[in-house]
N, C-alpha and C positions, 0 to 999 in steps of 0.2 A: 488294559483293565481300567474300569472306573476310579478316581481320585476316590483316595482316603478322604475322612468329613476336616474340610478345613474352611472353616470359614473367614478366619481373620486372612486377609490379602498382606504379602508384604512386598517390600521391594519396589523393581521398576512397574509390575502390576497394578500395585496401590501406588505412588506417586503419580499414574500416567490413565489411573483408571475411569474416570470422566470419557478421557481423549481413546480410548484403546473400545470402552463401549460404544462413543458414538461409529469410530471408523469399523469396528465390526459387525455393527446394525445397520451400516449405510445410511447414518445418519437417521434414521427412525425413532430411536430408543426416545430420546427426548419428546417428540410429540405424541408416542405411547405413553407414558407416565403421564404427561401433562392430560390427557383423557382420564386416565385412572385416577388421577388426583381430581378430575373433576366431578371425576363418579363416586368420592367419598362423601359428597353434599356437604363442604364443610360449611359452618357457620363463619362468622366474621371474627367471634371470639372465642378462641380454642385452647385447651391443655390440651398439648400431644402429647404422647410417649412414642417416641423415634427408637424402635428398636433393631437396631446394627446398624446406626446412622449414616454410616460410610465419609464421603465427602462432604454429607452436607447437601447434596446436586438435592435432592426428592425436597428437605426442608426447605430448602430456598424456593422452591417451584409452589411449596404449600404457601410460606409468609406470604407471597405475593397476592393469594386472594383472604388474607385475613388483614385484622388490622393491628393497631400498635400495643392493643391489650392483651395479646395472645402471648402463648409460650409454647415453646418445643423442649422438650427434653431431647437431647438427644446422648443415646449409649452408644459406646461405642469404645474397642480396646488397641484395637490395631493403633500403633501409633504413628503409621504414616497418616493414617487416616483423619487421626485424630489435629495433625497438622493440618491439614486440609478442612477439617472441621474448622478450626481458631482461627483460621482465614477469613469464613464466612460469618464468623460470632462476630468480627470486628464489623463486617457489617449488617448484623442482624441482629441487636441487642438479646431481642426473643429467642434467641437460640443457646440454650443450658447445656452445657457437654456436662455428661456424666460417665466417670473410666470406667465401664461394669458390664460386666460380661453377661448376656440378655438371659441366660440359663440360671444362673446365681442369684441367692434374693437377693430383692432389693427394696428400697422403701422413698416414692418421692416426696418431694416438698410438699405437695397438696395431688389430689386424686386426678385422673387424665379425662377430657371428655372424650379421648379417640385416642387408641393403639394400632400403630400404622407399622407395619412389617411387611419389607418390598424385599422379595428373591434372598431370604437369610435362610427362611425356617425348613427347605430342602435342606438344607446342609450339615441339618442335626442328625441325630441317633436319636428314633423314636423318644425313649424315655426323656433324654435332654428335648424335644420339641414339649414334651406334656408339663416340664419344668417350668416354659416359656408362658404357656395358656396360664399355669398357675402364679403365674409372676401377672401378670396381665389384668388376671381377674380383681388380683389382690389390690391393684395399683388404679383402676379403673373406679371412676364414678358412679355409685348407682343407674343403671339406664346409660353407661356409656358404652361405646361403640367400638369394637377390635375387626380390623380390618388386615386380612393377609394376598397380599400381591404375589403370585405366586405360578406354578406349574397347576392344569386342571388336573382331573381325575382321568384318564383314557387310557386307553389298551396300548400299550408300550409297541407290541408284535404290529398291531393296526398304524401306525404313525408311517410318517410319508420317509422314507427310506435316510433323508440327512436327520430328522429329527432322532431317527433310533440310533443311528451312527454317534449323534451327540450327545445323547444322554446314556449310552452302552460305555463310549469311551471316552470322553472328554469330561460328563460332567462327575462331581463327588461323587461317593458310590450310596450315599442313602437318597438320591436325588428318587433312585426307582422306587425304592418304597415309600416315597412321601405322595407320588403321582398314583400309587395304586391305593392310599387309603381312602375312605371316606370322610371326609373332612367336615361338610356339617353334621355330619351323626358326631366327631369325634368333638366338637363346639359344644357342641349339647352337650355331649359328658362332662364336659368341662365347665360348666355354668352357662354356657349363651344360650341365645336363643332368637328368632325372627331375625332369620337367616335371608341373606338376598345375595347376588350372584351378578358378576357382569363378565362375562365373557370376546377374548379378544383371538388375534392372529388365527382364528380357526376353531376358536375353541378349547385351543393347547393351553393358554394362558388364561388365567380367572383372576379377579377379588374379588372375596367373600369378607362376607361382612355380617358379622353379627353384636348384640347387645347383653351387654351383662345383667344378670336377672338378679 
């Protein structure tokens, strides 16, 4: 049976989680993201809102094309994770940890020009995902930019035989109902709008990207 929704990792998972996603992507995972991150068009000087920050690995891949004005918030509750975070704050001044659970209001230091959410927001219960949009919306910069890294939209039954295998029994169990909704109609409900799309691994995997109105 598919995993209950747990998104916080603990354990040797979250201490070794870097090292456990490259060796089970065969080494890929990193120059995926590093595409996706380039497909965000960031500018040089950015508020982010990092939300389920993880290790840190995605922020650190973003500083790299911004410059020493920028700032990352990043959330994030797991506290292996969070160690692994304060690894990377020591060197990335830019990078803000904040303990807070992405679901939960919350309120930042000043507004974000981009909300960045890589592989978290499968792992909610619908109503906790629309928590997240409206956490987002509230925290985002007029005209700023919410971007979700994520599972596409497609026929679960149509998927090439190990994809259905992995997401029937390996992944959380709201991973199916995140890939069957509609996702920019649900943006749009949600305040976005001028929506755009980039598509990877076949099509399985998207960010989408919209702007808050």
């Amino acid at each position: 049976m598919p995993r209950s929704p747990r998104v916080e990792l603990q354990g040797f998972e979250a201490r070794y989680y870097d090292s456990l996603l490259k060796l089970g992507t065969l080494g890929k995972y990193e120059k995926f993201i590093q595409k996706a991150i380039m497909d965000l068009h960031l500018n040089s000087e950015e508020v982010i809102l990092d939300l389920g920050a993880g290790t840190g690995k995605n922020a650190e891949l973003i500083l790299r094309r911004l410059n020493s004005n920028s700032k990352i918030y990043a959330l994030e509750i797991g506290e292996e994770m969070i160690k692994q975070l304060q690894r990377r704050q020591r060197r990335y001044s830019q990078i803000h940890i904040i303990r807070q659970r992405i679901e939960d209001s919350f309120q930042l230091p000043q507004p974000a020009t981009l909300a960045f959410i890589s592989f978290v927001l499968h792992g909610l219960d619908h109503e906790k995902r629309r928590e997240v949009l409206q956490n987002v919306h509230h925290n985002l910069a007029e005209g700023g930019k919410f971007c979700i890294l994520d599972y596409n939209h497609f026929d679960i039954d149509e998927a090439p035989w190990y994809l259905r295998v992995f997401i029937r029994k390996f992944e959380c169990k709201p991973a199916a109902d995140f890939i069957q909704r509609d996702w920019p109609t649900i943006l749009e409900q949600n305040g976005f709008n001028k929506i755009s799309q980039k598509f990877y691994f076949k099509n399985y995997l998207r960010l989408l990207c919209a702007f808050k109105i």
